[in-house]
C-alpha positions, 0 to 999 in steps of 0.5 A: 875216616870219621873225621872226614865224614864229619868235615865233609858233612859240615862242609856240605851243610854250610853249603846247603845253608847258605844258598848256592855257593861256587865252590873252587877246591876239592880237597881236604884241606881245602874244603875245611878252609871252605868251611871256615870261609863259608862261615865268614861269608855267612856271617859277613853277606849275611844268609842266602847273601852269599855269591861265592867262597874260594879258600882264601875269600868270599864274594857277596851277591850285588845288590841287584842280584838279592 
């Protein structure tokens, strides 16, 4: 139970970190590839450049959008 806690907690921290982000799955295997994801996308667009993270990839804001 911990475990899960703790995965939703850094999922939920990365998501609040990093602006708004739509978020597509909701379970836990998904939300720990979210996470992982996420943390590409940050490092990826940079932070608050993020538009969206599926489980299997990100999108970042458009130019015109920043």
């Amino acid at each position: 139970m911990k475990k899960v806690i703790s995965g939703l907690g850094i999922v939920f921290a990365t998501i609040s970190l990093s602006a708004c982000i739509s978020v597509s799955e909701s379970n836990l295997e998904s939300g720990k590839q979210i996470s992982i994801m996420s943390q590409q996308a940050i490092a990826t667009c940079g932070q608050g450049n993020v538009d969206t993270v599926s489980t299997s990839s990100f999108k970042c804001k458009s130019q015109g959008t920043r």
